[in-house]
N, C-alpha and C positions, 0 to 999 in steps of 0.2 A: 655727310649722310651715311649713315650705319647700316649692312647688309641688311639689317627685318626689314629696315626703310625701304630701300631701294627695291629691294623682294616685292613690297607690298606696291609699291607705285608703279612696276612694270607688270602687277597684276590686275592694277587698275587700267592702264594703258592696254593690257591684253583684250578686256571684257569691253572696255568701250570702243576695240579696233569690230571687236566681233557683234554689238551690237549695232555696229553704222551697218556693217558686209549687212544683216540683216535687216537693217530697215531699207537697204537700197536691194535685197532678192524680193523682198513684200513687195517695193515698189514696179517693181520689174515684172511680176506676175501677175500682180492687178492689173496692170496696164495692156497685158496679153489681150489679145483677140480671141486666143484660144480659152473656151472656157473651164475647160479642165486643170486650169494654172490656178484658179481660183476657186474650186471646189465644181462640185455638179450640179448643172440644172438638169433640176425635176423632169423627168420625160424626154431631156434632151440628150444623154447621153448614157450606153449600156455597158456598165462594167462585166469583162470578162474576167475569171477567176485567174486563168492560166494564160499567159500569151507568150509571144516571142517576139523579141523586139531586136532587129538590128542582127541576130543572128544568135544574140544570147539567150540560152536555155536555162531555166531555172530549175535549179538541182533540188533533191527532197531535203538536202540539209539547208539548203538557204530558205525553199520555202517555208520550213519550221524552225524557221532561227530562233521564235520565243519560245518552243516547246522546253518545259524544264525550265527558265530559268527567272532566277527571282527581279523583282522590279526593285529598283534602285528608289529609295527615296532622294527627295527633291526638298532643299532648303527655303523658306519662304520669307519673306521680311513678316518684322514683327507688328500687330496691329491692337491699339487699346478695344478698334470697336468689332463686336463679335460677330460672326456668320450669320446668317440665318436664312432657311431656305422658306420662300413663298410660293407654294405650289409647286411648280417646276423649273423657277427660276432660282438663282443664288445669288443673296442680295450681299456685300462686303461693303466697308464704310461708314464714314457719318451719314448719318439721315439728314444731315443738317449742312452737308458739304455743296458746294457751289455748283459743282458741274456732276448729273449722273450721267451715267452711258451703258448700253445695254450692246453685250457682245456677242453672239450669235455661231458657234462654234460645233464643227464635230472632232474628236478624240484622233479620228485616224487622216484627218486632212491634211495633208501635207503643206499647203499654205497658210494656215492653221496654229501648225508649228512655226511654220517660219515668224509670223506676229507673234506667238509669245516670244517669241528669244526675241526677237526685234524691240516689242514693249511692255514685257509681261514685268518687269523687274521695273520701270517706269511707275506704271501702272500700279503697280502695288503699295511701292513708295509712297506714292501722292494718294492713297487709299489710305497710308499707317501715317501719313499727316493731317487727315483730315482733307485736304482738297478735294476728293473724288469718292464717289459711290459708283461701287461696280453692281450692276445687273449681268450678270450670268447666262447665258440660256446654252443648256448643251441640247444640239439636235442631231439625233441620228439618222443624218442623211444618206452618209457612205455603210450601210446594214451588208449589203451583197459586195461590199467590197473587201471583204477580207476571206481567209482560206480556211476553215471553214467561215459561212456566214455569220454574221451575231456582232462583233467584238465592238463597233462601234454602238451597238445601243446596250451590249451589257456594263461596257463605260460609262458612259450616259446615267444609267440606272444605280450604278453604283458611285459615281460622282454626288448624287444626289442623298443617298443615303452616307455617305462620307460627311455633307452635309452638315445632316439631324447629329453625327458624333463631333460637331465645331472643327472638321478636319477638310473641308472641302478643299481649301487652296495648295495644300501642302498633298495631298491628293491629286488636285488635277493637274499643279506642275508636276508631277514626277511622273506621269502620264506621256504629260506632251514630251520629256526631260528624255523619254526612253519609248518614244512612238515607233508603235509596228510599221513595217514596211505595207503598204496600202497594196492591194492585190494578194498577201502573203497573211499566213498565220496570225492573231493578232493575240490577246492574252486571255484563257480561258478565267473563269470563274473562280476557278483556286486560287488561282495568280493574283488579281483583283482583290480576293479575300485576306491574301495574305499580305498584299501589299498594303489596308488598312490595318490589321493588326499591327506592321512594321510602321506605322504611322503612332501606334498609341489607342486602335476602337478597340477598345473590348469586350463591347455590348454586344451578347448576339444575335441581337435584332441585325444588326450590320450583315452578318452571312447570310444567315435566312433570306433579309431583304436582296441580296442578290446573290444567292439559289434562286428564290423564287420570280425573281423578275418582279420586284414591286411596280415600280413604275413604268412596266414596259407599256400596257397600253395606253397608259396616256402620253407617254412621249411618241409613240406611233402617229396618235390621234393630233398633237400638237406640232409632229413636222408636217401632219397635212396642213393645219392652219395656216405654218408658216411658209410651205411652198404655195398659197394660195393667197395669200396675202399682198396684194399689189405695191402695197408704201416698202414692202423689202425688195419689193423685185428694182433691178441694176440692167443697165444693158451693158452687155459682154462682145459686143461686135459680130458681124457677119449676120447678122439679124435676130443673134441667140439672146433671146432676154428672161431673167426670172432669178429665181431665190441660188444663191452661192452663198459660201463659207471660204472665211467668215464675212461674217457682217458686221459692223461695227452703227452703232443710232444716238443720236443726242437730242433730245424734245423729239422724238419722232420723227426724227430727219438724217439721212443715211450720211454716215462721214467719208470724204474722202481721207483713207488715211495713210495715200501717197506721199503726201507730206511730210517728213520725216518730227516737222513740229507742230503736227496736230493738235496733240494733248493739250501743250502749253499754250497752244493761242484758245481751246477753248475754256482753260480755265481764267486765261487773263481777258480774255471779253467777257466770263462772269462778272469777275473781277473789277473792273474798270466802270 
């Protein structure tokens, strides 16, 4: 076996030691009682901007750790069927593919992130072979959770319009790839702008649309629907029930996606 070889096979060995760690911290957070391990329920829980935890104070350079600096683009698998965004959702895939799923997501969720690096590269995969249609839905749940507020739904808003330029996925991993610390600065407007242009949008509908907040009030208006939406509400233990992130749906029916082989048993009971 020749060094590229061997290179190359303990970099395969490395990506799949680190996507088990992370389908077993998803599983482990889901499973929480607490429900701040799995994003926030609506009305159940009040983020503070600034706190002190344990005794650790947070300094004005950690809390503007993204001040300045540029977002890293994020690599994507390749896919023949193109983007397209439907209202406020982003559809990927064959229209034709066995199993769709509708994933329920905000930008600065910290468990959020942990399911993409767990199965976002899965995911994608079986989307650029045809087996899977992804439905999309980013919601800005966590808005008051960042320093200043906003960054979670100016993500959102510009996820969308990343979209309309066929760049949404290669956009919203290098999102999740480089997520703000949640209670902490998150990426202004420039940043987001520029990190499309470093993607390839040149249209400058793209800035415009987020300077202006295109879709900010309907993404507003569409986390109410879905914090009120009973078929998404979960119970999270201690008697906390209602809408967290993410969410993961297939026909309408919420997945557990504890199971580290979710995916593949629902496309092999299409299947079969």
């Amino acid at each position: 076996m020749g060094g590229a070889e061997r290179t190359a096979r303990k970099r395969r060995q490395q990506q799949q030691q680190q996507q088990s760690a992370g389908k077993q911290a998803v599983a482990k957070a889901r499973k929480s009682t607490d429900p701040k391990r799995v994003g926030i329920i609506v009305g159940a829980i009040v983020v503070v901007a600034a706190v002190v935890i344990g005794g650790l104070i947070w300094t004005n350079a950690s809390q503007n750790a993204t001040e300045g600096q540029k977002i890293p683009t994020a690599q994507s698998a390749n896919s023949q069927y193109p983007e397209r965004r439907e209202g406020l959702v982003v559809v990927t895939g064959n229209p034709d593919a066995p199993v769709t799923i509708d994933v329920y997501a905000d930008f600065l969720c910290p468990v959020c992130r942990q399911f993409q690096e767990a199965y976002g590269q899965e995911i994608e995969q079986k989307v650029a072979q045809g087996q899977l249609q992804l439905r999309t839905h980013m919601v800005p749940m966590l808005v008051e959770a960042s320093d200043p507020p906003g960054y979670s739904l100016d993500a959102a808003n510009a996820s969308l319009l990343a979209a309309d330029a066929g760049k949404f996925t290669a956009f919203h991993d290098s999102l999740y790839a480089n997520q703000p610390e949640e209670g902490k600065r998150g990426y202004s407007k420039e940043q987001l702008i520029e990190l499309g242009r470093d993607l390839g949008i040149t249209d400058p509908a793209f800035a415009q649309g987020v300077n202006s907040g295109k879709f900010d009030k309907q993404l507003t208006a569409e986390m109410q629907r879905i914090s009120n939406d009973s078929s998404l509400h979960q119970d999270f233990g201690n008697g906390n029930r209602g809408f967290g992130t993410p969410t993961v749906t297939h026909n309408g029916k919420i997945v557990d996606f504890t199971d580290q082989q979710w995916l593949d048993k629902l496309i092999s009971n299409a299947q079969s």
